[in-house]
C-alpha positions as CSV (number, residue, x, y, z in Angstrom):
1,X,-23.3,30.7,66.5
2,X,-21.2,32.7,69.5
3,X,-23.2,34.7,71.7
4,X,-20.9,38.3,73.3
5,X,-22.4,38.2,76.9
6,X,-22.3,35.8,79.8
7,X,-24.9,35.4,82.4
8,X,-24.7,37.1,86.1
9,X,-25.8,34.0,87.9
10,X,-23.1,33.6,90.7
11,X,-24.4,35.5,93.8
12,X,-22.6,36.0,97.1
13,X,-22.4,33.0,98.3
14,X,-21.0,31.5,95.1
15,X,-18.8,33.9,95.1
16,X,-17.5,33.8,98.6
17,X,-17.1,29.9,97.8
18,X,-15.1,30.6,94.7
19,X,-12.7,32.7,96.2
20,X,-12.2,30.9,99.2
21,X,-12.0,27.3,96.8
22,X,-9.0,28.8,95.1
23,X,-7.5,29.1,97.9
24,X,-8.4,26.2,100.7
25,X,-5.6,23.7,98.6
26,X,-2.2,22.9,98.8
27,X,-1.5,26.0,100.8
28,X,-3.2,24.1,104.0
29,X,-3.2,20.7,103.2
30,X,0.5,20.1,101.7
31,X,2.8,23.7,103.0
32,X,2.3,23.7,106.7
33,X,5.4,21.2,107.0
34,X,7.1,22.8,104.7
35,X,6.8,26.1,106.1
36,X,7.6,25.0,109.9
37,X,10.7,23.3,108.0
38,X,11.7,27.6,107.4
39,X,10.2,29.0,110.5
40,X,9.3,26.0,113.4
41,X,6.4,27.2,115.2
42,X,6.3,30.5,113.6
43,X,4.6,29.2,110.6
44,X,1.7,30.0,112.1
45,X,2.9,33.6,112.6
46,X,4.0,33.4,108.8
47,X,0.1,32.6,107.1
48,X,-1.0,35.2,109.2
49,X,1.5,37.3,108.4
50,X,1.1,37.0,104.3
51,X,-3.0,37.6,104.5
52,X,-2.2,40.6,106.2
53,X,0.6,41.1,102.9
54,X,-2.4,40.1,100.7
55,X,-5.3,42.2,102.1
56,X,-4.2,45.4,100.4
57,X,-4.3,43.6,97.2
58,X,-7.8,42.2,97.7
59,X,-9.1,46.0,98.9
60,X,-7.1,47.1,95.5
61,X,-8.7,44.6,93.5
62,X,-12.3,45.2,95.0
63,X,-12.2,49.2,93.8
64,X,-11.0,48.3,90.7
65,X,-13.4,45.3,89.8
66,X,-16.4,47.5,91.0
67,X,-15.1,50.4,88.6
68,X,-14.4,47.6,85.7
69,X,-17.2,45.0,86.5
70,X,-16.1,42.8,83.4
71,X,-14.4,39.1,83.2
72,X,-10.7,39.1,83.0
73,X,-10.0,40.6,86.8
74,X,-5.5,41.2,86.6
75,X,-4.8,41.4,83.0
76,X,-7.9,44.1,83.1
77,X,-6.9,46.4,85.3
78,X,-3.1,46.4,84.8
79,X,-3.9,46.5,81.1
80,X,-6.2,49.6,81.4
81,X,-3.8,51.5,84.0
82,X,-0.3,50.4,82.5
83,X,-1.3,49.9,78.8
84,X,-0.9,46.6,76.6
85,X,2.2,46.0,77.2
86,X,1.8,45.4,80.7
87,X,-1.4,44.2,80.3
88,X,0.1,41.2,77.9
89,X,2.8,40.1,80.5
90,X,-0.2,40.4,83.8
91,X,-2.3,38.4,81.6
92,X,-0.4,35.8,79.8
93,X,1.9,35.5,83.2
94,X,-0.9,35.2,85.8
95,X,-2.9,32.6,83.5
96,X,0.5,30.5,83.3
97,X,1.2,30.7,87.1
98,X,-2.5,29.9,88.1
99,X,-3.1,26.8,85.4
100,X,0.2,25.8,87.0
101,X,-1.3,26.2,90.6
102,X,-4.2,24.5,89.5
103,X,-2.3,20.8,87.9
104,X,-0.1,21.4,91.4
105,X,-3.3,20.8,93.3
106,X,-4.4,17.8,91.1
107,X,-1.3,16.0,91.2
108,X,-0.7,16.8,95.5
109,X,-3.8,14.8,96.0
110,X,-1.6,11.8,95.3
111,X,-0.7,11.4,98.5
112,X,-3.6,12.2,100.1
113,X,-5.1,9.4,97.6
114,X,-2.5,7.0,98.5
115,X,-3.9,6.8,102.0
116,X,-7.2,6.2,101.1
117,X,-6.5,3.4,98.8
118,X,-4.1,1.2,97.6
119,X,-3.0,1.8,94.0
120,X,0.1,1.7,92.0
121,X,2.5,5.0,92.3
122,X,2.0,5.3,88.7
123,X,-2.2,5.3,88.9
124,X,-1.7,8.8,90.7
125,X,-1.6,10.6,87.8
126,X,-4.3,9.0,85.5
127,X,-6.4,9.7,88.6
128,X,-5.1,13.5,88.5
129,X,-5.3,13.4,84.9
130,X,-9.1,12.1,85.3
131,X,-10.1,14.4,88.1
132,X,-8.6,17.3,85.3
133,X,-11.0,16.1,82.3
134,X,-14.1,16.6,85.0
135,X,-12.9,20.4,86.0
136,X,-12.6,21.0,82.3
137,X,-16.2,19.6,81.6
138,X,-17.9,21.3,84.7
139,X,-16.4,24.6,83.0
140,X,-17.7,24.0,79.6
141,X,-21.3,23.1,80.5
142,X,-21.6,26.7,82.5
143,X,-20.7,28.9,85.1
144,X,-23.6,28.2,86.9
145,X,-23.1,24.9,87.6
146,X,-19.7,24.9,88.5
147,X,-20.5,27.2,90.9
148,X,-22.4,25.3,92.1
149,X,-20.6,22.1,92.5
150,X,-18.0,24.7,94.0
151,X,-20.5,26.0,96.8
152,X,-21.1,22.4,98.3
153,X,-17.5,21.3,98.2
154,X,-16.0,24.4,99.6
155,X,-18.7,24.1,102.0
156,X,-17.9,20.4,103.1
157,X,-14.0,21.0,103.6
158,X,-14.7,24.1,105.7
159,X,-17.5,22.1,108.2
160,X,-14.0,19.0,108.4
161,X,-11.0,22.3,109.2
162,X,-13.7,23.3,111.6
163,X,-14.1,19.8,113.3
164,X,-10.3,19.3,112.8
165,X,-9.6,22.6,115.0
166,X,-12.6,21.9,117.8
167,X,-10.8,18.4,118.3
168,X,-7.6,19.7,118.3
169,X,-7.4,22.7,120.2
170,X,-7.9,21.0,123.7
171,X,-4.8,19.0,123.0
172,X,-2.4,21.9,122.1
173,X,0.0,22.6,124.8
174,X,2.2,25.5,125.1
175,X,5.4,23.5,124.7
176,X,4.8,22.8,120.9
177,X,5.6,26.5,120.2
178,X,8.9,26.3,122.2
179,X,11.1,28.0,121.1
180,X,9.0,29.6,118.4
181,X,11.0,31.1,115.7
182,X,13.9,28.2,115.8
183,X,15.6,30.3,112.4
184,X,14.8,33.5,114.0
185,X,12.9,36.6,111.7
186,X,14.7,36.0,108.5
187,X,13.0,32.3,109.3
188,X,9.6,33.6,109.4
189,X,9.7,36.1,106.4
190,X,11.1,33.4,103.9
191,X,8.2,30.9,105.1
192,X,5.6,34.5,104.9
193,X,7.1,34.9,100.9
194,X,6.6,30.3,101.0
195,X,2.7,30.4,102.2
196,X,1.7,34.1,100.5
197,X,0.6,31.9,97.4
198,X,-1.9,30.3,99.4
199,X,-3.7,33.5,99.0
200,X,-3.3,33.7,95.8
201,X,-6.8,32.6,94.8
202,X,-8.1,35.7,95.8
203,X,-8.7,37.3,92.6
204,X,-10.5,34.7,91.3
205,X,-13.9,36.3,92.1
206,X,-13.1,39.3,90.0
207,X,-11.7,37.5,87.2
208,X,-15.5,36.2,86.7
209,X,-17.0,39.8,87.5
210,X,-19.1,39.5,84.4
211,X,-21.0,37.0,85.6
212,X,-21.3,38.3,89.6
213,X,-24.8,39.0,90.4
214,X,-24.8,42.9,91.4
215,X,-20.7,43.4,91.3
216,X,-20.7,46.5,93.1
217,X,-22.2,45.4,96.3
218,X,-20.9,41.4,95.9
219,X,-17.5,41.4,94.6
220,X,-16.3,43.7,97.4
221,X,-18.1,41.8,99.9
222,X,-17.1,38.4,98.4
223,X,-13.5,39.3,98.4
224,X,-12.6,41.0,102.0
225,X,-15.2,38.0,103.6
226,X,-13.1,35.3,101.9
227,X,-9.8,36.6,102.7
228,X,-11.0,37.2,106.5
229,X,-12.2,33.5,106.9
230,X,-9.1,32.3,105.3
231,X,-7.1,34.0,107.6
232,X,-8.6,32.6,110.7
233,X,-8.8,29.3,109.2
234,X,-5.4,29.2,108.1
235,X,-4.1,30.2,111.2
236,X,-6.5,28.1,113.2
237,X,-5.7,24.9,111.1
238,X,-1.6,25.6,111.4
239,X,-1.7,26.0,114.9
240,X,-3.4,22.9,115.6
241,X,-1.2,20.6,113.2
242,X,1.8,22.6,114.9
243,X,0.1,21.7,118.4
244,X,0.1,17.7,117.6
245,X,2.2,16.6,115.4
246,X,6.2,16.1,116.4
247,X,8.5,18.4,114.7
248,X,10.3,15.3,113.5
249,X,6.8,14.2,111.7
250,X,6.5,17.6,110.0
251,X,10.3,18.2,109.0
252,X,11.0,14.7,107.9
253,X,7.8,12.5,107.6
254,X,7.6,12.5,103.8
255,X,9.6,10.9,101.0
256,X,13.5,10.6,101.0
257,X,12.7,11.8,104.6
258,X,11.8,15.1,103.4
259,X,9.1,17.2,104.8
260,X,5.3,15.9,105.0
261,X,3.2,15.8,102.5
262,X,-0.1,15.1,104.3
263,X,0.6,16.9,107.3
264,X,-3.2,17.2,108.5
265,X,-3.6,13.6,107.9
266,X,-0.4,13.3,109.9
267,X,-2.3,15.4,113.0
268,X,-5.9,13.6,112.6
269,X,-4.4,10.7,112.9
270,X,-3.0,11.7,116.1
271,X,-6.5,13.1,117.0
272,X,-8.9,10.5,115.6
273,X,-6.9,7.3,114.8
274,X,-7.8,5.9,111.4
275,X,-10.6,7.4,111.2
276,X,-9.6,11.1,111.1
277,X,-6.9,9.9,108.3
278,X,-9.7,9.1,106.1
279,X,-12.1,12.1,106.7
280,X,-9.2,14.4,106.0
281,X,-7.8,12.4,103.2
282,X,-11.6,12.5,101.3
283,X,-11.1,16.2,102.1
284,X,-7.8,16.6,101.2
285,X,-9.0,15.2,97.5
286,X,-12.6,17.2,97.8
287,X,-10.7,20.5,98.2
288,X,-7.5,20.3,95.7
289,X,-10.3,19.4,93.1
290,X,-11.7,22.6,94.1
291,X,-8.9,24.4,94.1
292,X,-8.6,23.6,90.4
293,X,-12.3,24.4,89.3
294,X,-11.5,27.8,90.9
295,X,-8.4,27.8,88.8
296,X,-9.9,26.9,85.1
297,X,-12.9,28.9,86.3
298,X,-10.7,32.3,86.4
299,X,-7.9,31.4,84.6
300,X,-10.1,30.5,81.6
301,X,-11.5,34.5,81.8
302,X,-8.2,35.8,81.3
303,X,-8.0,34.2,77.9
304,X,-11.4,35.7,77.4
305,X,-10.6,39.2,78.3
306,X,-7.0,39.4,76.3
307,X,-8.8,37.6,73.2
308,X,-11.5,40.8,72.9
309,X,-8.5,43.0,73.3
310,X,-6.7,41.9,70.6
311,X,-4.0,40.3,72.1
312,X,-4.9,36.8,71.5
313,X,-6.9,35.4,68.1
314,X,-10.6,36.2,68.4
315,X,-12.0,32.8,68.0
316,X,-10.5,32.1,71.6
317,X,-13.1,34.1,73.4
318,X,-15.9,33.7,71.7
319,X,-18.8,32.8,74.1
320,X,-20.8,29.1,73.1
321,X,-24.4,29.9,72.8
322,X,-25.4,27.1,73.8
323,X,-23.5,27.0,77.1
324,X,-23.2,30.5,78.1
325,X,-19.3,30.4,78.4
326,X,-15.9,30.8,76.8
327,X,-15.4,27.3,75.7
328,X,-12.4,27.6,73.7
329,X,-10.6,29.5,76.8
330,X,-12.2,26.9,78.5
331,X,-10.2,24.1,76.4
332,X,-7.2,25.6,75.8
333,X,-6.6,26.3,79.6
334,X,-7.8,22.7,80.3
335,X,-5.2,21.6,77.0
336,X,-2.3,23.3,79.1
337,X,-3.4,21.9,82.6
338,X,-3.6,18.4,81.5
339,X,-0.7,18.7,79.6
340,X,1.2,20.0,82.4
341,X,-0.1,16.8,84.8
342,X,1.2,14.4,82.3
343,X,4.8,15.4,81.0
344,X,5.8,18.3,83.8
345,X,7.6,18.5,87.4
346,X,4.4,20.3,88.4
347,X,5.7,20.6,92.1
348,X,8.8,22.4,91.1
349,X,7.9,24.4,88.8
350,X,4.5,25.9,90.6
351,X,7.4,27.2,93.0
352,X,8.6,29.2,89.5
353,X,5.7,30.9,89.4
354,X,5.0,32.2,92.8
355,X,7.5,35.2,92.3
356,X,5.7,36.4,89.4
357,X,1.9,36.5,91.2
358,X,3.4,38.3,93.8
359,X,5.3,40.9,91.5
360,X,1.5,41.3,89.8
361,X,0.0,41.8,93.0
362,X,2.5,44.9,93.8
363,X,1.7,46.0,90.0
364,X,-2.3,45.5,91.2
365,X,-1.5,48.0,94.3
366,X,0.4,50.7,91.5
367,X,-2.7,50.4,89.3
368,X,-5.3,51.7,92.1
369,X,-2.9,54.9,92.4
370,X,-2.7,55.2,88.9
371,X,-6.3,55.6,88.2
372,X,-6.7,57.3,91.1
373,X,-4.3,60.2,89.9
374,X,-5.5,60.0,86.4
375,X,-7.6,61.8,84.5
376,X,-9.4,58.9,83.2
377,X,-13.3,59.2,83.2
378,X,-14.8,55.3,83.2
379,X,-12.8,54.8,86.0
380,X,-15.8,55.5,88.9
381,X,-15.2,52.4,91.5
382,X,-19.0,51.6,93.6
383,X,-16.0,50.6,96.5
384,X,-13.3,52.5,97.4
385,X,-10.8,51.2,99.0
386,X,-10.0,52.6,102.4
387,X,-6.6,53.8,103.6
388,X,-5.5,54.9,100.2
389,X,-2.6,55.5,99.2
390,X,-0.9,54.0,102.4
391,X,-2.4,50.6,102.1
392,X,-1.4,50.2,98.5
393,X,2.2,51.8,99.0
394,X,2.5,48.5,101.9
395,X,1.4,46.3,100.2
396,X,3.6,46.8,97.2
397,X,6.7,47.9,99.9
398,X,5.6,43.9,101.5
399,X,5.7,42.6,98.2
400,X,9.3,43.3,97.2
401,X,10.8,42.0,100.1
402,X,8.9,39.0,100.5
403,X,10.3,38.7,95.9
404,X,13.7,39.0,97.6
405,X,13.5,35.2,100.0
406,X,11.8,33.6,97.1
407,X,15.3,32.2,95.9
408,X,17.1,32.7,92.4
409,X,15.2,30.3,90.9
410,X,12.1,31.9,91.5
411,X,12.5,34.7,90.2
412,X,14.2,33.6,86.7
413,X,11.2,31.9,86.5
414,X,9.5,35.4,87.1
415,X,11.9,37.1,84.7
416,X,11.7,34.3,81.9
417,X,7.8,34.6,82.1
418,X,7.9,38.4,81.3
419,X,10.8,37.5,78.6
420,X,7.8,35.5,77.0
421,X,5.0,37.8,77.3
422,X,7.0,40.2,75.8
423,X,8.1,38.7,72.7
424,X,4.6,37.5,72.2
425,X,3.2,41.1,72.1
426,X,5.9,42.4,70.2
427,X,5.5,39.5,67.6
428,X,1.3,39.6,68.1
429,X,-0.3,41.9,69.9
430,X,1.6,45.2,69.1
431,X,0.0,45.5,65.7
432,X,-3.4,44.6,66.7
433,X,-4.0,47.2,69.6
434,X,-3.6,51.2,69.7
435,X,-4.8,51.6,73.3
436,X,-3.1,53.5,75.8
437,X,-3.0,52.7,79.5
438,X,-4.3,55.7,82.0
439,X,-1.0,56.7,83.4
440,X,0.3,57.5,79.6
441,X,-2.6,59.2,78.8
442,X,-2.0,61.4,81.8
443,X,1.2,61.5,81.1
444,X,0.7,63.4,77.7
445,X,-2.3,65.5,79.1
446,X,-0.2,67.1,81.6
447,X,2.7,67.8,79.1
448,X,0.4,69.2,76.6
449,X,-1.3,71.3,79.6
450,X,2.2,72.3,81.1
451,X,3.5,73.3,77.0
452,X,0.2,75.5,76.4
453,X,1.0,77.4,79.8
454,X,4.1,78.3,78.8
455,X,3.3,79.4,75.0
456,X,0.3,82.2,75.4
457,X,2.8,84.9,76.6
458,X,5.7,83.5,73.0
459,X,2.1,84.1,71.4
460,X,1.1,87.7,72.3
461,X,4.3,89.2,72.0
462,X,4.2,88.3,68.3
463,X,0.7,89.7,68.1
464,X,2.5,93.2,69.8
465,X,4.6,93.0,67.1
């Protein structure tokens, strides 16, 4: 037997640690070289740069999830400002991009793992594959527990970044960021629209608002805290690998003398010796299997959330009443994420899907103006988001030009996963669902206001007659 509610038992600090595990990955341990390759020094200018990009998003996302404090975070709110439609291609996109964010993380250990040990090339994957099956188990038993397990590993990597930058810091000379921007601005924004998805994970938190302890107060809080400490650590972290490790290292230290892929191992080992590699490379493995708990964690809700809608078979969000969560979301996302370890270019085709989360961040900023303007009546957010409409209008302004250096093949990746979510609710959801989003509700109201304005006087000069 299914049980319909979820339990609130992730508070502040679970939260924090979820939002801020989604995002500690690939973006710190795996881009850094890859984004000096665009920028040079810059790079560090360029993380910064894209959580400033993000943090109108996050203050977006906040009002909305304290006005809608309900699992399913993106597909949600775009659903309930845009309509179905919209709601269909958020939801079914932003799921797609994130499970593939999350097998990206599992699979970039590898080379982290390869320093640790010495295994067979081919032995990467099972382990990846391995370290998959565990998420997907952690997220069955309940959300408790994973957020638990998150909590203490989000808590170890941070206390090793922080130890990596004390270390390092003293051994950064100016000369490392000279010149700075060796492929000038155009440099810097490409490797800001590179990094921005290292921010991505901050929606996570409000994808699992059903089951925040007090959302009003905590998701707000949870959100703008992890988005403030990433930026510092981001930053922090970048500026120290930058600092110590040769621009030859960075550009052309990893296979086929492409860039790095374990650039902080790369500095540590030029700060600690052998040592430091290890630490780093434990932690390294610690926080890209973080990074994909966060990911089945909130990806998993989207399922959820579209399922009681209507837009996806029922049986997929049913909640296990023995477990307290959305197992089959659970299994189906864990299905696709193991699948897409296994048989997929996971590296190449995460870069597919980066244009797409940024596009549905812009659509998150439009959202917050459409329920603002609307004359819908649940919408009554605990947190508004300051600076309105200015901060949206930047962010989705930063978004569009940061879509435009993400290459060609980005974004028909972007366009092909609208192509999809549109032919599915055509084909599925259409039928299913009569809702209307707020901004064609208000729409209609105002027509049907502005038409009886004009007919009173038509009416009383028939009456006259």
């Amino acid at each position: 037997m299914a049980s319909s509610d979820l339990e609130r038992d992730l508070g502040l600090y679970s939260a924090v640690t979820l939002s801020m595990g989604a995002m500690i990955g690939g973006g710190i341990f795996v881009l850094p070289a890859v984004g000096f390759k665009k920028a040079g020094p810059a790079v560090v200018a360029a993380y910064l740069l894209a959580g400033l990009l993000v943090l109108p998003n996050a203050l977006s996302k906040a009002e909305m999830a304290t006005a809608m404090p309900e699992d399913g975070g993106t597909y949600l709110y775009i659903d309930r400002a845009m309509g179905p439609l919209f709601g269909t291609i958020a939801g079914i996109g932003v799921w797609f991009s994130l499970v593939f964010k999350s097998a990206f993380a599992l699979v970039g250990l590898g080379a982290y793992l390869l320093l640790l040990v010495s295994i067979p090339a081919g032995l990467v994957k099972t382990v990846a594959l391995g370290l998959g099956v565990l998420v997907v188990l952690l997220n069955v038993v309940g959300t408790e527990k994973s957020g638990q397990v998150q909590g203490i590993l989000v808590t170890l990597v941070v206390v090793v970044l922080g130890s990596y930058v004390v270390g390092g810091v003293p051994t950064v000379g100016s000369a490392s960021f000279d010149p700075l921007a060796t492929n000038g601005v155009g440099g810097v924004v490409t490797a800001t629209a590179f990094v921005f998805v290292s921010y991505a994970g901050i929606g996570e938190v409000a994808s699992v608002a059903e089951e925040i302890k007090d959302p009003g107060r905590t998701i707000p809080r949870a959100m703008l805290l992890s988005i403030g400490l990433m930026m510092v650590i981001y930053t922090a972290v970048v500026g120290v690998i930058v600092g110590v490790v040769g621009p030859d290292t960075l550009v052309h230290g990893g296979p086929d003398g492409g860039s790095s892929l374990t650039p902080m191992a790369d500095g540590a080992g030029t700060l600690f010796g052998g040592i430091g590699v290890t630490v780093v490379s434990v932690t390294a493995v610690l926080a890209l299997t973080s990074m994909a708990n966060a990911g089945v964690l909130g990806t998993s809700r989207f399922l959820l959330a579209m399922s009681r809608d209507s837009l996806l078979p029922e049986p997929v969000g049913e909640i296990n009443s023995r477990f307290l969560t959305p197992v089959r979301a659970v299994l189906v996302t864990g299905a696709v994420l193991l699948a897409l370890i296994a048989l997929v270019p996971v590296v190449e085709l995460a870069k597919l899907a980066s244009a797409f989360l940024i596009l549905v961040f812009s659509l998150e900023n439009i959202s917050v103006i459409v329920f603002r303007e609307s004359d819908a009546d649940f919408y009554a957010p605990e947190f508004r988001s300051p600076g309105y409409p200015v901060i949206q209008l930047v962010g989705v302004a930063g978004g569009l030009v940061l879509i435009t250096q993400m290459g060609v093949v980005s974004i028909i990746g972007a366009v092909g996963i609208v192509a999809a979510s549109t032919v599915w609710y055509l084909l599925y959801g259409r039928s299913r669902t009569d809702r209307t989003g707020a901004l064609a509700m208000t729409l209609r109201h105002r027509w049907d206001r502005d038409q009886s304005v004009e007919e009173p006087p038509v009416t009383a000069a028939k009456d006259r007659d």
